[in-house]
Backbone bond lengths (Angstrom), bond angles and torsions (degrees), N, CA, C in turn:
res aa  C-N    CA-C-N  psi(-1)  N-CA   C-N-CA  omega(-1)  CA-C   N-CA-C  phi
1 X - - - 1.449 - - 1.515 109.38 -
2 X 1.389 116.56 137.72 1.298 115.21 -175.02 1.832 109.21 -69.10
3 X 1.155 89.71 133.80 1.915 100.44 172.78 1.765 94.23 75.01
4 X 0.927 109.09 -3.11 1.839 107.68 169.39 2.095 99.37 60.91
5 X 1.255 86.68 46.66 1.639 97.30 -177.00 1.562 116.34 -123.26
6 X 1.304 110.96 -30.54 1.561 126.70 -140.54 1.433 119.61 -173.46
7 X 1.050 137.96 131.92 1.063 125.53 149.49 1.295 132.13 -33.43
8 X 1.661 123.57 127.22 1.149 132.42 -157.29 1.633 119.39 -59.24
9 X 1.351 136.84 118.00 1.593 157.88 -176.79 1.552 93.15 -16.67
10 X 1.065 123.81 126.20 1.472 122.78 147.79 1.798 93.36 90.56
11 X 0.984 156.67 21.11 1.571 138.19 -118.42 1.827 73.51 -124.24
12 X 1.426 136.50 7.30 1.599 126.27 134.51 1.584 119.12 -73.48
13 X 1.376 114.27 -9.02 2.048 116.55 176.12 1.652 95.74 -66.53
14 X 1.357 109.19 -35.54 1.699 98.93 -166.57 1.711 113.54 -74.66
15 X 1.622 116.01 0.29 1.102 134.39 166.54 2.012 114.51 -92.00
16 X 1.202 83.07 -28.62 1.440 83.74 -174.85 1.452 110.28 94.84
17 X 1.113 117.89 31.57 1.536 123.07 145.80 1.451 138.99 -159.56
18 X 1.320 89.50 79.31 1.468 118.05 -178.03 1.863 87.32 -105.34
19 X 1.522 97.56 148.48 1.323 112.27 170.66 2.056 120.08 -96.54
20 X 1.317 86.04 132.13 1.512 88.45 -165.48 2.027 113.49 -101.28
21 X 0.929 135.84 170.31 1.162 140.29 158.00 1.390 122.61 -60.67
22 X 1.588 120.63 89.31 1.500 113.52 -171.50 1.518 96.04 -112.46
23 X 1.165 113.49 -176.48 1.396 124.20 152.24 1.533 117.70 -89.51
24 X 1.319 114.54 -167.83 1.710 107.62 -173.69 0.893 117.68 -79.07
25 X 1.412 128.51 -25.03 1.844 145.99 -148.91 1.221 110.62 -60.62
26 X 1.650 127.02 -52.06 1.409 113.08 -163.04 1.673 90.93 -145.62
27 X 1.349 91.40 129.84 2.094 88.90 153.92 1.612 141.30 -67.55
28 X 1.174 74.46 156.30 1.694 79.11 -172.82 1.914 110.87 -42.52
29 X 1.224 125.36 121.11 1.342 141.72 151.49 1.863 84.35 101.63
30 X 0.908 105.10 26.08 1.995 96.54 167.90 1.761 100.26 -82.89
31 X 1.502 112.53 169.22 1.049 144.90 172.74 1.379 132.04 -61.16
32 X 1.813 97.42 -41.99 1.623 118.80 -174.64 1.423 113.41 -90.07
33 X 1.236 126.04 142.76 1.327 123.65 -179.18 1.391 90.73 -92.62
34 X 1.563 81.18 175.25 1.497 107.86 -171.04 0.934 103.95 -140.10
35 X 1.535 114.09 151.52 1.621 133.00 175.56 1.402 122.79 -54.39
36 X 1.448 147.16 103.47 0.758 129.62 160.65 1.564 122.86 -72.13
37 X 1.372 134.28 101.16 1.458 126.66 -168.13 1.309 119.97 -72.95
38 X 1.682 121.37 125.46 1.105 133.92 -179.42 1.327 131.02 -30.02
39 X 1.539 103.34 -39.52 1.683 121.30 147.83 1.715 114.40 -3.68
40 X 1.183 91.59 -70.07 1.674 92.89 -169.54 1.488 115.19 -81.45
41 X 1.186 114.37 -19.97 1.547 92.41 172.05 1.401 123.57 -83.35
42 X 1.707 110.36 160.49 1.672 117.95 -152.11 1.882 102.86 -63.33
43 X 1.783 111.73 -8.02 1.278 90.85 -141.06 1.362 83.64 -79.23
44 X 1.615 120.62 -15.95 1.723 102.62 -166.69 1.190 114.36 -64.94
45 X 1.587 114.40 -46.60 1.408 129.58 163.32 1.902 118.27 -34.04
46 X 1.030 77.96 -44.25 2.008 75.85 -178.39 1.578 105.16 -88.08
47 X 1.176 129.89 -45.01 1.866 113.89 167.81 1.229 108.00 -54.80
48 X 1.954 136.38 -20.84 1.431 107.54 -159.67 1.601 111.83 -56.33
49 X 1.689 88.80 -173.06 1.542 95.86 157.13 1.325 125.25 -76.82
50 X 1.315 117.79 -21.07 1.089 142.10 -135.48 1.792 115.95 -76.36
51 X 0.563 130.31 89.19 1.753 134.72 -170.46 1.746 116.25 89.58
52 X 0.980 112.23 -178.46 1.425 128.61 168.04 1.186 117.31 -48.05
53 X 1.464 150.21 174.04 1.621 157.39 95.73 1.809 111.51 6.86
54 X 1.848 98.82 -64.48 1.162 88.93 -172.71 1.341 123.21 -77.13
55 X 1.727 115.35 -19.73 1.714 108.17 -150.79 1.923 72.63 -86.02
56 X 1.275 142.84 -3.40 1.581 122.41 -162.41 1.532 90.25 -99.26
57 X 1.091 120.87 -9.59 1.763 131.46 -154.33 2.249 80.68 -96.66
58 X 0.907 86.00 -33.40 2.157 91.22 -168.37 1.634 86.84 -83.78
59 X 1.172 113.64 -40.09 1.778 89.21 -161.79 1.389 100.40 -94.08
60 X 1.509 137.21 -24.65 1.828 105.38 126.53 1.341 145.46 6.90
61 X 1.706 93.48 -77.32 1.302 114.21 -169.54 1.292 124.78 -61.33
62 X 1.600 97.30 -66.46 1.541 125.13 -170.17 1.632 106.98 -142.26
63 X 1.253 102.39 45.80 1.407 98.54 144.31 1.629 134.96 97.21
64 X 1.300 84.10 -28.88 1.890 109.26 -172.10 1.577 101.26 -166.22
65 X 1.406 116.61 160.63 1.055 114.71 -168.55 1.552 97.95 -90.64
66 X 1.241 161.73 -9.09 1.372 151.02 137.74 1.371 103.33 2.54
67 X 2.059 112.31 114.22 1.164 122.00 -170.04 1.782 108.59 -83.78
68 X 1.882 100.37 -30.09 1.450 105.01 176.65 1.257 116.35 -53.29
69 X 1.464 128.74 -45.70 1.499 133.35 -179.36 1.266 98.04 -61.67
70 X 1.198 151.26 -75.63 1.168 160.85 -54.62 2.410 71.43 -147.70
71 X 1.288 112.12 -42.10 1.019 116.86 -157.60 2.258 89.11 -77.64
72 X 1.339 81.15 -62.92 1.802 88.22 175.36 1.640 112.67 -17.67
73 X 1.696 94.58 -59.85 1.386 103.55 -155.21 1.673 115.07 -80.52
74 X 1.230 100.24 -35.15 1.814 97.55 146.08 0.909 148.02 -28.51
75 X 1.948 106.57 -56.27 1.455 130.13 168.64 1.633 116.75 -42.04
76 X 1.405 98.33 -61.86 1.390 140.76 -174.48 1.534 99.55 -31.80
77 X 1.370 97.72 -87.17 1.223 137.05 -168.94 1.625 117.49 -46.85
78 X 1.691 110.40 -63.43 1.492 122.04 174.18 1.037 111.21 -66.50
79 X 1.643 135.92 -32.40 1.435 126.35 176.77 1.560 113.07 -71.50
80 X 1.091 104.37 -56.09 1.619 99.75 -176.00 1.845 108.87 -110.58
81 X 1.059 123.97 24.43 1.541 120.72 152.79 1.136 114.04 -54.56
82 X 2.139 117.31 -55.49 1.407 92.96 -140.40 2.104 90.67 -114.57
83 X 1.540 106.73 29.39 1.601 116.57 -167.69 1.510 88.45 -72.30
84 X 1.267 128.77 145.44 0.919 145.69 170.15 2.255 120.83 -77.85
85 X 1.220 90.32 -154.65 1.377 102.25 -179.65 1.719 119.91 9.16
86 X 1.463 104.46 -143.46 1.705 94.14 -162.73 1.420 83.16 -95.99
87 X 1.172 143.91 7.33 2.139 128.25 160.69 1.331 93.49 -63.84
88 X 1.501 124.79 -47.37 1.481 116.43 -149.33 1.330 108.42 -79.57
89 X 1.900 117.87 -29.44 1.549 116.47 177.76 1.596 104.91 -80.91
90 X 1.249 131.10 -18.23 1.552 127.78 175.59 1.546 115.70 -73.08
91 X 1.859 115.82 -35.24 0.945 103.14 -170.18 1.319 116.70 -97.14
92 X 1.537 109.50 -23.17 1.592 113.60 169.75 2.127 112.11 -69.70
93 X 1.502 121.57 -0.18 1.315 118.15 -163.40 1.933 84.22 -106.63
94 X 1.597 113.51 -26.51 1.223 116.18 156.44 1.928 121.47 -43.78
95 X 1.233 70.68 -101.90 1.583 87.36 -174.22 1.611 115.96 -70.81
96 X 1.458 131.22 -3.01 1.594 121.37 169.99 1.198 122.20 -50.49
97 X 2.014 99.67 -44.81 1.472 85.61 174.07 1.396 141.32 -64.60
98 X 1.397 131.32 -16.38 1.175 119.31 156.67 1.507 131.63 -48.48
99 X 0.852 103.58 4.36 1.970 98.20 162.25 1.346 119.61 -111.65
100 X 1.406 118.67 19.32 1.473 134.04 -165.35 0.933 105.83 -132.93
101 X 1.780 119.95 112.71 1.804 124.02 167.90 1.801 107.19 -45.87
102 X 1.023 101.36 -33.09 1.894 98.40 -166.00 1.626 112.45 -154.78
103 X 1.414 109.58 109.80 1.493 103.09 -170.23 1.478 94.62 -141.46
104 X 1.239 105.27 160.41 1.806 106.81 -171.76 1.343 98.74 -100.19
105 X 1.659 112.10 -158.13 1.601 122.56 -176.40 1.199 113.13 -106.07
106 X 1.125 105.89 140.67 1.681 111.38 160.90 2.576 92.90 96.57
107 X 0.929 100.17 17.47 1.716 95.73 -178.87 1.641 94.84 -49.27
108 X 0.930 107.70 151.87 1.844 117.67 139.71 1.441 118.29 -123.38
109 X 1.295 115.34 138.24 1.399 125.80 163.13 1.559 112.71 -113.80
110 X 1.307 108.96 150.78 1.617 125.29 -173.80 1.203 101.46 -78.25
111 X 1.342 111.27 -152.85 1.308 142.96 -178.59 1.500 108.22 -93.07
112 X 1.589 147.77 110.01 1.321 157.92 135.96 1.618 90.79 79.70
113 X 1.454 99.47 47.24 1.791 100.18 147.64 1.135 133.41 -78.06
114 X 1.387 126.15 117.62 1.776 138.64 -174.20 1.182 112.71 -68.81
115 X 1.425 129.64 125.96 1.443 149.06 -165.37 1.736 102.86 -113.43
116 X 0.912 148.33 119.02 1.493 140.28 178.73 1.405 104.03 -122.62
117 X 1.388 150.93 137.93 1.333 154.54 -172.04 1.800 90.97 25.29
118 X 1.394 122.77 80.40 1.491 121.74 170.97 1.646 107.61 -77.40
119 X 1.322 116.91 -11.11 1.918 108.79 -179.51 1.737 104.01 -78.14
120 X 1.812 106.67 -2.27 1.591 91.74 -176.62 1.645 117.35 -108.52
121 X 1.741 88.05 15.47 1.406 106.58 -174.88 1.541 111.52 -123.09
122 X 1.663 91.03 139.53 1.945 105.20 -157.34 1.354 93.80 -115.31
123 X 1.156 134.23 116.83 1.774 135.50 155.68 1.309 119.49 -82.13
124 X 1.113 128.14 121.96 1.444 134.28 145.93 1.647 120.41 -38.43
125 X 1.076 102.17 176.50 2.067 103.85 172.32 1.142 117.88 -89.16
126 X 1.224 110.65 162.92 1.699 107.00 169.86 1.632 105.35 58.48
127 X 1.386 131.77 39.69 1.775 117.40 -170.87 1.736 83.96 -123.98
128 X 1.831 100.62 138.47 1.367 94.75 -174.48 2.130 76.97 -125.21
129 X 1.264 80.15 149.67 1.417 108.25 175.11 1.494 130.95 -130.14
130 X 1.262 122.16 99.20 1.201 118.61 -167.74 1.232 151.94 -125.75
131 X 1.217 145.84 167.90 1.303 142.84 -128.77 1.577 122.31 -17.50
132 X 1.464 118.65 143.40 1.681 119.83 168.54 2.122 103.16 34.45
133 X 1.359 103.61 48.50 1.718 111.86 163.25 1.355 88.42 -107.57
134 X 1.797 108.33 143.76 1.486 147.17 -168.45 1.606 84.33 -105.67
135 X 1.216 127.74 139.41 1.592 139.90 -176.59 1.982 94.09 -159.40
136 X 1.400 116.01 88.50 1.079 119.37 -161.76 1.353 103.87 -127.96
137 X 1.193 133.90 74.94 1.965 142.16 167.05 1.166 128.64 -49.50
138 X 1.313 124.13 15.06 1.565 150.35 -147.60 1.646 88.70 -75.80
139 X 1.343 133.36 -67.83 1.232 117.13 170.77 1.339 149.14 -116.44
140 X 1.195 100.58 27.17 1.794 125.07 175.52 1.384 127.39 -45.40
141 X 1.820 101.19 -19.90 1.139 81.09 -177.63 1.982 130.42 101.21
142 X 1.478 112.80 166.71 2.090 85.56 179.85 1.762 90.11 -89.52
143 X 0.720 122.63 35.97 1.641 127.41 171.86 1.752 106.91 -89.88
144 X 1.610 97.92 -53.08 1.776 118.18 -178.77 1.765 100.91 59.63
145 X 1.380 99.38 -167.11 1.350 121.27 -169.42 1.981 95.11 -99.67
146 X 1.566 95.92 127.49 1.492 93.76 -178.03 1.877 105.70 -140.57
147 X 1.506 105.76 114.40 1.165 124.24 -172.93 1.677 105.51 -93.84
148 X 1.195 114.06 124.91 1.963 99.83 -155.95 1.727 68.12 -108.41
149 X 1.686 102.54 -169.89 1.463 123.92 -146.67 1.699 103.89 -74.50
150 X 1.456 130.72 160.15 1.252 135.63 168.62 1.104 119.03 43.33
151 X 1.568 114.57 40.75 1.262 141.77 179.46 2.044 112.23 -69.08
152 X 0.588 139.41 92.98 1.934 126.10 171.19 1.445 108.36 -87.12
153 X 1.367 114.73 125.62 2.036 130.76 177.87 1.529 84.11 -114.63
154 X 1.040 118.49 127.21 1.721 155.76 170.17 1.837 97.74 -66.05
155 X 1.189 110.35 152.57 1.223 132.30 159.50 1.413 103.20 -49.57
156 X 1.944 109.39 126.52 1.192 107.46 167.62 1.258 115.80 80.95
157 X 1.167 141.24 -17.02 1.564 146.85 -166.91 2.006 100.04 -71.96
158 X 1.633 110.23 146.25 1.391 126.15 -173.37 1.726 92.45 -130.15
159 X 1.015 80.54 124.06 2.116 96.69 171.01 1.960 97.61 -149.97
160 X 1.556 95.07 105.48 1.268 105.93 -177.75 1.727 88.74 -121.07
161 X 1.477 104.43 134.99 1.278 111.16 155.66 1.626 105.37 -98.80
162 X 1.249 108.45 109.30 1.500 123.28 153.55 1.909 139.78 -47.22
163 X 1.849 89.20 -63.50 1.268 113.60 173.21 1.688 99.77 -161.61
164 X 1.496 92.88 118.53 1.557 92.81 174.56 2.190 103.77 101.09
165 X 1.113 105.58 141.40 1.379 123.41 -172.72 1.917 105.89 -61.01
166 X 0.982 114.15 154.99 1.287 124.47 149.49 1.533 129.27 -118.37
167 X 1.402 118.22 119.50 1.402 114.31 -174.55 1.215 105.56 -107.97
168 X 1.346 136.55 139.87 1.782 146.49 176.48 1.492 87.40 -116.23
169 X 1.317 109.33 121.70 1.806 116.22 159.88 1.114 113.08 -83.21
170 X 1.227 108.12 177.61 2.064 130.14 -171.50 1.566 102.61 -58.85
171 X 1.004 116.14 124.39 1.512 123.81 151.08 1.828 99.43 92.11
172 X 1.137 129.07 27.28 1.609 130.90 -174.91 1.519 101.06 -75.17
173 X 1.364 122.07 150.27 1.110 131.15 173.92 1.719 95.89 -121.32
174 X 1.558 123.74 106.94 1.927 117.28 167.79 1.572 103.43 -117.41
175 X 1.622 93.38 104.89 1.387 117.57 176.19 1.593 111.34 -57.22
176 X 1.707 111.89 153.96 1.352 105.23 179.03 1.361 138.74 -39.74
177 X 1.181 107.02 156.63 1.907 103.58 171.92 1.352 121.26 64.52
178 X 1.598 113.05 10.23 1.521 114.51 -170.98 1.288 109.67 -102.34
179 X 1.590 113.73 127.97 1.078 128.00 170.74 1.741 135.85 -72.70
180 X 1.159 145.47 133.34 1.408 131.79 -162.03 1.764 93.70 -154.79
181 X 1.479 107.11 98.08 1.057 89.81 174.72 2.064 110.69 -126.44
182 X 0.913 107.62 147.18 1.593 105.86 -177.68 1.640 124.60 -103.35
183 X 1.409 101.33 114.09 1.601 105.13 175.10 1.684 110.35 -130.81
184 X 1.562 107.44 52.70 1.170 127.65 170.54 1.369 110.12 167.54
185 X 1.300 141.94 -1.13 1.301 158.97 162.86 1.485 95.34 133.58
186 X 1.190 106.25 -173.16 1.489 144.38 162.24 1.623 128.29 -149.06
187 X 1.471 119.01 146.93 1.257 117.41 -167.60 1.147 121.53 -156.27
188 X 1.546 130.00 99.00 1.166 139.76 -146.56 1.350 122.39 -124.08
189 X 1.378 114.19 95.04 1.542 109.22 -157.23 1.086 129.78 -76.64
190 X 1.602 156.56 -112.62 1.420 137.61 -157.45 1.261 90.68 -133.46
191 X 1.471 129.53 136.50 1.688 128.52 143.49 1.344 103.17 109.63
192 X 1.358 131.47 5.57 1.478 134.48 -138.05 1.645 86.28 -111.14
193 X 1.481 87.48 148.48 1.651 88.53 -172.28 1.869 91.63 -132.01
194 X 1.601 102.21 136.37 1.484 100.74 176.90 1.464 105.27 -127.78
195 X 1.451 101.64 131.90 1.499 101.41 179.98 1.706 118.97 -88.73
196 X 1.062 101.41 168.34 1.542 111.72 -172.74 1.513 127.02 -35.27
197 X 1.204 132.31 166.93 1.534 128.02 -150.10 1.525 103.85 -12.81
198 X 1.385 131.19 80.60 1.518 125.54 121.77 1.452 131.29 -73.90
199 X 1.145 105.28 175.02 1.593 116.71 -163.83 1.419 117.89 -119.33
200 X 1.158 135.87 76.20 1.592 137.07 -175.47 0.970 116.14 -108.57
201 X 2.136 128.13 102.40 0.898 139.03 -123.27 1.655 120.99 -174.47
202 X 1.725 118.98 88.39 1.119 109.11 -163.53 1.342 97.45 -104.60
203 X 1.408 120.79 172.15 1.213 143.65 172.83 1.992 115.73 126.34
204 X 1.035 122.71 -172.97 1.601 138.50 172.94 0.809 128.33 179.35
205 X 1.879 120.55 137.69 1.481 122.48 -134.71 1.849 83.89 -113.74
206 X 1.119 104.66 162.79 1.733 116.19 164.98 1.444 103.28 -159.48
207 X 1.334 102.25 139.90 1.901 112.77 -171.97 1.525 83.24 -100.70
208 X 1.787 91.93 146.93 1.111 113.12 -179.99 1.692 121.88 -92.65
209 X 0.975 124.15 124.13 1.783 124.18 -167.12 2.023 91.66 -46.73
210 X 0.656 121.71 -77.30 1.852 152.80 167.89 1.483 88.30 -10.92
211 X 1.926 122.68 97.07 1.287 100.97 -169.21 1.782 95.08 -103.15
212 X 1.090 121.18 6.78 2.010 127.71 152.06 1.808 105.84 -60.67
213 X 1.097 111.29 -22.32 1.632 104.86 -171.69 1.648 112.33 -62.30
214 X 1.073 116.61 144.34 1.213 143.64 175.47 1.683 140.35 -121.88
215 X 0.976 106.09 69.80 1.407 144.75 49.29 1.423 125.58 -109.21
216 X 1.242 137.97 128.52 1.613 133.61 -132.76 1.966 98.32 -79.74
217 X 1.620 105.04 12.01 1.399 102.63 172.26 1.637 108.72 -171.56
218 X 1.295 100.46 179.58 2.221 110.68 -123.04 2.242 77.20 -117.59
219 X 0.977 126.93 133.50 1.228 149.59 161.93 1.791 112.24 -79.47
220 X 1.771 124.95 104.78 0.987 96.54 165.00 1.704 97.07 -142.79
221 X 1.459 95.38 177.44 1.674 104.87 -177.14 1.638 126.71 -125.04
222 X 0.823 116.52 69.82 1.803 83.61 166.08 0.980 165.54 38.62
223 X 1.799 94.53 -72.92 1.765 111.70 178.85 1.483 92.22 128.31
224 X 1.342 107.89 141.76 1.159 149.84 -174.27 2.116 100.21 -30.01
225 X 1.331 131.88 138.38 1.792 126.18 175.55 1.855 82.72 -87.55
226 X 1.550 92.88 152.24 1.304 95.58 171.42 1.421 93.87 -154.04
227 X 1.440 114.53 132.23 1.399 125.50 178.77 1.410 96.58 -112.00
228 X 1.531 124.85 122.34 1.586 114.48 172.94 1.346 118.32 -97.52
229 X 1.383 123.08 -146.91 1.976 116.65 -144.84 1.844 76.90 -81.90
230 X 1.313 78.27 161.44 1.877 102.63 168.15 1.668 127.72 56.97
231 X 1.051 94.16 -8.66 1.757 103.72 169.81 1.638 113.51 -48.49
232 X 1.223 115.38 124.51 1.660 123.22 160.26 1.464 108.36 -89.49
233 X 1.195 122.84 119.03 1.513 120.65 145.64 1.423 111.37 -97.60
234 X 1.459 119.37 141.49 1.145 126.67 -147.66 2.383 75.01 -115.76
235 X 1.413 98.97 176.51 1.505 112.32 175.79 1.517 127.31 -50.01
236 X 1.149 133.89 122.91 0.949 132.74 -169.15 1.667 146.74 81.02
237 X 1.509 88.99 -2.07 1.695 124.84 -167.63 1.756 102.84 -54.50
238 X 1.389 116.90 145.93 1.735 94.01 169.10 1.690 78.54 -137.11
239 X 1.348 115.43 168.57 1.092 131.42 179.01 2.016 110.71 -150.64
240 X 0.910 107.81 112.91 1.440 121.13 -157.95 1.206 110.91 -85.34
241 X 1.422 120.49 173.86 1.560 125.27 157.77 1.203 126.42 -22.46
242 X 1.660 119.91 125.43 0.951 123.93 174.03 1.686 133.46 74.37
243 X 1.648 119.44 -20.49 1.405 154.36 174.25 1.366 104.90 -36.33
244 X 1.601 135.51 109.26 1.437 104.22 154.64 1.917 88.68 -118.86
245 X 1.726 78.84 140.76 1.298 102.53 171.99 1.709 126.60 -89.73
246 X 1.618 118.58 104.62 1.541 102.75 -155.22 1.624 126.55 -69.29
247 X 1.199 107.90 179.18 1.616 97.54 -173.43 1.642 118.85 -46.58
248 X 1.230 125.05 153.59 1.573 111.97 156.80 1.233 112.49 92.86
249 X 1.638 114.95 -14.18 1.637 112.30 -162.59 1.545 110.07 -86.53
250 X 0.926 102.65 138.99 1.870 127.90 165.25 1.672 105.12 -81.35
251 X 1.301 91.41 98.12 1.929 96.29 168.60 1.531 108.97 -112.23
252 X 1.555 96.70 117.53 1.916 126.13 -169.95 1.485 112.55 -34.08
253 X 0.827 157.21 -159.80 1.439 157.44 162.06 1.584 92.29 -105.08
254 X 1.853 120.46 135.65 1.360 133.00 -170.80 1.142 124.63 42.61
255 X 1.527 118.66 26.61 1.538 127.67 151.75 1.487 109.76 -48.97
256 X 1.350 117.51 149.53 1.334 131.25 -164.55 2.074 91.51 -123.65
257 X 0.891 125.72 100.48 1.788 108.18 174.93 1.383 95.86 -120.49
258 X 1.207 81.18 133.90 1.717 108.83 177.87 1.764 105.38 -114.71
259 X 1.063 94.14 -42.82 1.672 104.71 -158.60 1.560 107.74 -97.00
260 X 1.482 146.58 133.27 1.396 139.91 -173.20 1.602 107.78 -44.27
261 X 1.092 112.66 152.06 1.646 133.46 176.49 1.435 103.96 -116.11
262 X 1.666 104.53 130.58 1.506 107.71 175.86 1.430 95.77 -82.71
263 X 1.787 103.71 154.53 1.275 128.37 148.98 1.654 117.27 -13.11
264 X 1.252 131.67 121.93 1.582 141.85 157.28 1.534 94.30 66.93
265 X 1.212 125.45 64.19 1.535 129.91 -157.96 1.856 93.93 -117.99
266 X 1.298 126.27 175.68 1.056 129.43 173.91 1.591 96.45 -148.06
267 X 1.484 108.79 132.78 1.271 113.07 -178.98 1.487 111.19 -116.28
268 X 1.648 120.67 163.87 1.181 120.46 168.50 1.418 125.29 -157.25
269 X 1.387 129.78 137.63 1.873 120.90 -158.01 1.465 101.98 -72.68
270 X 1.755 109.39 -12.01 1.409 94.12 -160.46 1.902 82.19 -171.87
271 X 1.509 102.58 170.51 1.390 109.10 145.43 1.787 125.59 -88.07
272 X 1.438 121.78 161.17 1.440 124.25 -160.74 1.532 98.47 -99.91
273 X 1.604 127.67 92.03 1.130 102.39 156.19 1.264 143.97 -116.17
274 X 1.072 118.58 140.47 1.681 141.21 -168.78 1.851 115.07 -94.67
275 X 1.571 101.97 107.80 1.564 128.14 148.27 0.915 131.53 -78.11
276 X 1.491 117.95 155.20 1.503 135.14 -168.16 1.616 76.60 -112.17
277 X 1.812 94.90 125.25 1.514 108.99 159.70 1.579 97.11 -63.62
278 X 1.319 98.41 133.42 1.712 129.75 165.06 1.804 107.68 -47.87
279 X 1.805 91.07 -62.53 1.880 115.56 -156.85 1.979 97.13 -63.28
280 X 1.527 99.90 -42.34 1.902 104.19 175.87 1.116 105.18 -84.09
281 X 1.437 152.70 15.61 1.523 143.60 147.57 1.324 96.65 -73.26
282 X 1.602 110.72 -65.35 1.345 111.82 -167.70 1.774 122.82 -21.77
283 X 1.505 74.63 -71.59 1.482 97.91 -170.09 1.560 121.32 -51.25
284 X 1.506 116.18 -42.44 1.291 122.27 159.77 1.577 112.73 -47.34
285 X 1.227 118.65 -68.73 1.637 120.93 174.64 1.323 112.13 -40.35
286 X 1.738 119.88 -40.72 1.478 110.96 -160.50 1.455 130.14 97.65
287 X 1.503 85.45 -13.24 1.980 104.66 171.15 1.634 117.22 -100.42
288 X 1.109 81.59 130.46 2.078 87.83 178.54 1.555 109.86 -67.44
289 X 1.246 126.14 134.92 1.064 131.12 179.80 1.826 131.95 -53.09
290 X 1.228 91.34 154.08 1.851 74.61 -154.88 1.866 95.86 -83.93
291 X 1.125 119.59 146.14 1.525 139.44 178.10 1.226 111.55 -76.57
C-alpha cells in the first residue's frame, strides 16, 4: 500500500476507471479527439517572459518556481543521485523519501534517477527503480504519477506525464529502455509485464495549413492508453493513442496498436517466414546453385 497507510491512490485506474484531466470536447471512450491546449505544455512556460532563468529552471524541476525547494531538491538529488554501490542505494532509500507526499517501505532507487515535480508522485512499497529512469509528473494533473506496490522500472526507462495522470498497477514488471509517456492519461493495470524498449504513448499531431501559426501544429487525443491486468508486451511493442489493450493479451514483439485489442487476444507485427538456404541445399546435393 502506498505510504504503508491505505490502499494505494486511484487503485480503480488499474481497472480502468480512474478519472483523468480532459478538456470538455469529448467523453470518455468517444471517437473524436480532442484538443490538447498548448497551455499546458512546459514549453510555453519556459519561452515566457515571465520570471527569471532560475524560478523557470524550479518550475521544471519541482513544480513552482520556489527557489528553497528547488534548492532542497538539488541538495538531495546531486549528492546522493549519482553515489554508487550499496552506500548509495541505503542512503538514497533513506532520505529519497523526503521529496514524496506518499511513499511506501522498502522503495529502492538506482543510480542518478530524475525526479521532476516529485510531490505529484505516489510510490507503492517494495518498488525498485533503476538506474538513469526519467520519473517526470510535470503534467498529470491532482491525479500525478502513481506507482502501486512491487512495482520493478528497468534501466533507463522514461514515464513522463505530459497531459493527463499515469497509473502503474500492483505487481508491473517495465523492462529497460521503455518509454511511457501521457498526453491524455495512461492506465496500467495489475501483473502486466512490459518488455524492453516499448513505446506507450498518447496524443496526435496535425500540421497546421496557417504557416504564421505558432506552434505550426494542433495537439490532440483520444482518451486516455489503457493496458489492463495481465497483459504481456513482448520487445519493441508500441501502443498508441487512445488503445486499450484487454485483459490477458499477449502483444508480439514490434506490434504497432493503434486500434483496441480484445480481451486474451494474441497479437502479431507480421507473419514469421522461414526459407530453406538455397547455398546449404546446394551443397548437400553437390549442385551449384542456380543463378
Amino acid at each position: 500500500m502506498i505510504g504503508g497507510r491505505e490502499p494505494g491512490p486511484g487503485t480503480e485506474a488499474a481497472s480502468g476507471r480512474r478519472g483523468l484531466p480532459r478538456d470538455d470536447a469529448t467523453p470518455r471512450g468517444g471517437v473524436d479527439a480532442r484538443d490538447l491546449s498548448d497551455e499546458r505544455f512546459i514549453r510555453r512556460r519556459l519561452f515566457s517572459e515571465d520570471g527569471s532563468a532560475a524560478r523557470k529552471y524550479a518550475d521544471l524541476v519541482v513544480g513552482d518556481r520556489s527557489l528553497f525547494r528547488l534548492f532542497v531538491h538539488e541538495l538531495i538529488t546531486s549528492l546522493l543521485g549519482p553515489l554508487p554501490g550499496a552506500l548509495g542505494l541505503l542512503l538514497r532509500k533513506i532520505v529519497y523519501p523526503l521529496l514524496f507526499p506518499r511513499i511506501g517501505r522498502g522503495v529502492v532507487f538506482g543510480r542518478n534517477v530524475v525526479l521532476r515535480h516529485p510531490h505529484a508522485i505516489r510510490i507503492g512499497e517494495r518498488v525498485f527503480i533503476d538506474d538513469y529512469t526519467l520519473i517526470d509528473a510535470r503534467g498529470a494533473g491532482a491525479d500525478g504519477v502513481v506507482i502501486e506496490d512491487d512495482v520493478i522500472i528497468g534501466r533507463g526507462c522514461y514515464i513522463q506525464a505530459k497531459v493527463g495522470a499515469i497509473h502503474i498497477g500492483r505487481a508491473c514488471d517495465v523492462g529497460a529502455g521503455t518509454i511511457i509517456v501521457s498526453q491524455g492519461g495512461v492506465e496500467i493495470g495489475q501483473r502486466v509485464s512490459i518488455g524492453s524498449g516499448c513505446k506507450i504513448s498518447g496524443g496526435m499531431f496535425s500540421v497546421l495549413p496557417d504557416v504564421e501559426a505558432d506552434p505550426p501544429y494542433r495537439r490532440h487525443s483520444k482518451g486516455p492508453v489503457r493496458i489492463e491486468d495481465r497483459c504481456v508486451l513482448a520487445m519493441g511493442a508500441y501502443v498508441l493513442d487512445g488503445v486499450t489493450v484487454g485483459e490477458g493479451t499477449m502483444v508480439g514483439a514490434g506490434s504497432i496498436l493503434s486500434t483496441n485489442v480484445p480481451r486474451n487476444s494474441v497479437t502479431s507485427p507480421r507473419p514469421t517466414l522461414v526459407f530453406k538456404n538455397p547455398l546449404v541445399d546446394a551443397r548437400t546435393s553437390g549442385d551449384e546453385p542456380a543463378v
